[in-house]
C-alpha positions as CSV (number, residue, x, y, z in Angstrom):
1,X,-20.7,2.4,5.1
2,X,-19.9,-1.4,5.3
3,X,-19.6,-2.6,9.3
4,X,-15.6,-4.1,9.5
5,X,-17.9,-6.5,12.2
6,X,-18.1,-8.6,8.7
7,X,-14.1,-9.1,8.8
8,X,-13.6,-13.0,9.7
9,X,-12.0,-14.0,12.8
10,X,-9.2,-15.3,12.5
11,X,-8.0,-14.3,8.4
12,X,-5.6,-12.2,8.5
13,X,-6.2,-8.7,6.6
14,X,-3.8,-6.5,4.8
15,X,-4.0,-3.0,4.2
16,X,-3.1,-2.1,0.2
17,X,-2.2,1.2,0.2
18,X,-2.6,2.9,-3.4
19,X,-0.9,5.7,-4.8
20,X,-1.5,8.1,-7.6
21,X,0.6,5.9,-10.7
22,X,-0.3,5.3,-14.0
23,X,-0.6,1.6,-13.3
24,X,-2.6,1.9,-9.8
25,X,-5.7,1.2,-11.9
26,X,-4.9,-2.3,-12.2
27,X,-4.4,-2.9,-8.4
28,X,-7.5,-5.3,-8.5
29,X,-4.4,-8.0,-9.8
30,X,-3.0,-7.4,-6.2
31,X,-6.4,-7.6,-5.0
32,X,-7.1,-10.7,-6.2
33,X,-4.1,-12.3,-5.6
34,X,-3.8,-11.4,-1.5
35,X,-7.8,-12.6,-1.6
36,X,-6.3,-16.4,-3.4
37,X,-3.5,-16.2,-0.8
38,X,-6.2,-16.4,2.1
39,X,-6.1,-12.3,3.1
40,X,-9.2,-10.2,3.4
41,X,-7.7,-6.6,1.7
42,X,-8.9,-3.0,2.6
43,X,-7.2,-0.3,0.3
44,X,-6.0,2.8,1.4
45,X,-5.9,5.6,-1.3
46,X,-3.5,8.8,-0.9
47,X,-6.1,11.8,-2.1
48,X,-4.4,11.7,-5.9
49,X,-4.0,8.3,-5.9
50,X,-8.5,8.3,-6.2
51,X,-8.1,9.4,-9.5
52,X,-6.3,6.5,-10.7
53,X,-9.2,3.6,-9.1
54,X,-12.2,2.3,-10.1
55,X,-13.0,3.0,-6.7
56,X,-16.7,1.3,-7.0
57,X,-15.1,-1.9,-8.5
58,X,-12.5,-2.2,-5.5
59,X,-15.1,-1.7,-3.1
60,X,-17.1,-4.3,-4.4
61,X,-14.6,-6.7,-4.8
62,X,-13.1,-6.3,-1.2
63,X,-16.2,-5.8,0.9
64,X,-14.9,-2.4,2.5
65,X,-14.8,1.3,1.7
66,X,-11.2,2.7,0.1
67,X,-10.3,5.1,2.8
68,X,-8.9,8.0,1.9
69,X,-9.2,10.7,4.5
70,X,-9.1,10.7,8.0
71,X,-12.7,9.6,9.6
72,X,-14.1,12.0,12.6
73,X,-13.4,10.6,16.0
74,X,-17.8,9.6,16.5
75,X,-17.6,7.5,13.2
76,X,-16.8,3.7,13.2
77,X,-13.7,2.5,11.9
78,X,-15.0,0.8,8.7
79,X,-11.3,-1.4,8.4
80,X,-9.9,-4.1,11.3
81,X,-6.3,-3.3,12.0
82,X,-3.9,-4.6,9.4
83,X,-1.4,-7.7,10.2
84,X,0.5,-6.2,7.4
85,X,0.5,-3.6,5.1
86,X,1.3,-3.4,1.1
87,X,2.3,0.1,-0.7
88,X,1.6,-0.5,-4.3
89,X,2.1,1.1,-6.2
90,X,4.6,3.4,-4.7
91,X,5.8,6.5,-5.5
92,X,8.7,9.0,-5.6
93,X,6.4,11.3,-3.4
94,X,5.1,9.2,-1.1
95,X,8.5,7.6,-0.2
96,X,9.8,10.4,0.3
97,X,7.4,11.5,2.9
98,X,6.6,8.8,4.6
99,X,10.8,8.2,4.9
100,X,10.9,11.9,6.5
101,X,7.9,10.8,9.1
102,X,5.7,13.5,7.2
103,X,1.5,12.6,8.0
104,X,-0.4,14.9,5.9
105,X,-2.8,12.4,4.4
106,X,-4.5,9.5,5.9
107,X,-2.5,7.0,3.9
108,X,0.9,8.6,5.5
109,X,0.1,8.7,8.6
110,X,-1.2,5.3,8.6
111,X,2.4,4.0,7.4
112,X,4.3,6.4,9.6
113,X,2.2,5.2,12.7
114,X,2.8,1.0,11.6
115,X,6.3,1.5,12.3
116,X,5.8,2.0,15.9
117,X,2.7,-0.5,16.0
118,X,5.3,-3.3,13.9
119,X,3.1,-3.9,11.5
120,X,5.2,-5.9,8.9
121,X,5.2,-3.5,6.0
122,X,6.6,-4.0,2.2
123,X,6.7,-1.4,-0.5
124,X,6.6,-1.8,-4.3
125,X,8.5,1.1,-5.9
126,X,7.2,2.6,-9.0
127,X,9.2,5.6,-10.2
128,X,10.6,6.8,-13.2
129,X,14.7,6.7,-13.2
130,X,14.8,10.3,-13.5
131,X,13.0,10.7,-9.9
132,X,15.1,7.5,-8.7
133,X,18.2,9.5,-9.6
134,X,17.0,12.4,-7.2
135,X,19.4,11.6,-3.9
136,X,16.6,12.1,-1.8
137,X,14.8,9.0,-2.9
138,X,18.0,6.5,-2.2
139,X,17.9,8.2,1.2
140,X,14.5,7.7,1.5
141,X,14.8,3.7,0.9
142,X,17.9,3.5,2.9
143,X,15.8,4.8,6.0
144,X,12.7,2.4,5.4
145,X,14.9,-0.1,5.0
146,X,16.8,0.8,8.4
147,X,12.9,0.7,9.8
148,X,12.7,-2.7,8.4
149,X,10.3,-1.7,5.9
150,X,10.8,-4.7,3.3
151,X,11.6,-2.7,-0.8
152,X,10.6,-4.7,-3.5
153,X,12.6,-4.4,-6.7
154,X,11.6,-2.8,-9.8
155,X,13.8,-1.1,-12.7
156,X,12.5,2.5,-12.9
157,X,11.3,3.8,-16.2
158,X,12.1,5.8,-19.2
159,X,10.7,9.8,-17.6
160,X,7.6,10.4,-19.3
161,X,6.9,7.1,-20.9
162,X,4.8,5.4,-18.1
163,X,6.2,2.3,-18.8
164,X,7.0,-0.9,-16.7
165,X,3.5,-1.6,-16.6
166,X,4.1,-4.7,-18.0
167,X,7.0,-5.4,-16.1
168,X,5.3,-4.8,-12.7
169,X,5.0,-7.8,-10.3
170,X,2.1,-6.7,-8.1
171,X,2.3,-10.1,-6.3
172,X,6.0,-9.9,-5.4
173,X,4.6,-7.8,-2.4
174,X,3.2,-10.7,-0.7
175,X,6.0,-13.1,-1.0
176,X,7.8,-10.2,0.6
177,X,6.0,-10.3,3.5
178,X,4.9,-14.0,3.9
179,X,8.0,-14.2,6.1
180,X,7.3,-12.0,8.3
181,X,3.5,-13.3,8.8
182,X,3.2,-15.9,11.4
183,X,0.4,-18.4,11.3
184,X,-2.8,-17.8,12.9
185,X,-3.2,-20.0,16.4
């Protein structure tokens, strides 16, 4: 386990959380970009969303384990708190949950609990328009939204295709929340 003693005073550190989406594989783009943007980044894996990582290559290029379940209560936290949190990729699943306050993986209950902490929180969408049809889901980002949860936008794809790969913006999280951050004193 790597010690979160290593985090550096002072840089602020973001929480990517990761779930399971065709295009989560490339979250390293995200990565990278928070990392050229001045952030140290932890990521934050719902259980399916694993399955989509190259979890040794995110490790290595972060500096941190990818949690994804919860840690006994005698073991060291191995991330710092977040100053903000990224969801990216999103999907129709987690929204859902996360919108109706349900905690049943570590990744949930990490966003349901930033809410009451205030931990500035933006969310990249990645659903197909067949799922974004459903009215659960507009209710869903109608209640983050009311939590001032900040929704990036993305067109929802053809069902089945796994497209908008190419369309996806992973950085547009971070210019989502750069208001929200204020400067380090």
């Amino acid at each position: 386990m790597i010690d979160q003693s290593r985090h550096e005073a002072g840089k602020p550190f973001l929480y990517v959380v990761v779930c399971a989406a065709g295009i989560a594989g490339d979250d390293d783009r995200l990565i990278t970009a928070a990392q050229e943007a001045g952030w140290e980044v932890g990521v934050v894996a719902t259980p399916q969303g694993l399955g989509f990582i190259d979890a040794p290559s995110i490790e290595a290029q972060t500096g941190y384990p990818i949690r994804s379940a919860w840690r006994a209560p005698a073991d060291p936290r191995p991330l710092p708190p977040p100053d903000a949190i990224a969801v990216v990729p999103a999907t129709f699943n987690t929204i859902n949950k996360w919108a109706a306050g349900i905690s049943d993986t570590l990744a949930l209950g990490i966003l349901c609990e930033s809410y009451g902490l205030g931990v500035p929180t933006a969310v990249l969408p990645y659903v197909n328009a067949a799922q974004a049809a459903h009215p659960a889901y507009a209710e869903s980002l109608q209640r983050l939204r009311d939590m001032d949860v900040l929704i990036g936008s993305y067109e929802p794809h053809r069902p089945k295709s796994g497209g908008g790969a190419d369309r996806f913006r992973w950085e547009d999280v971070l210019d989502l929340l750069a208001p929200r951050l204020s400067p380090k004193a």
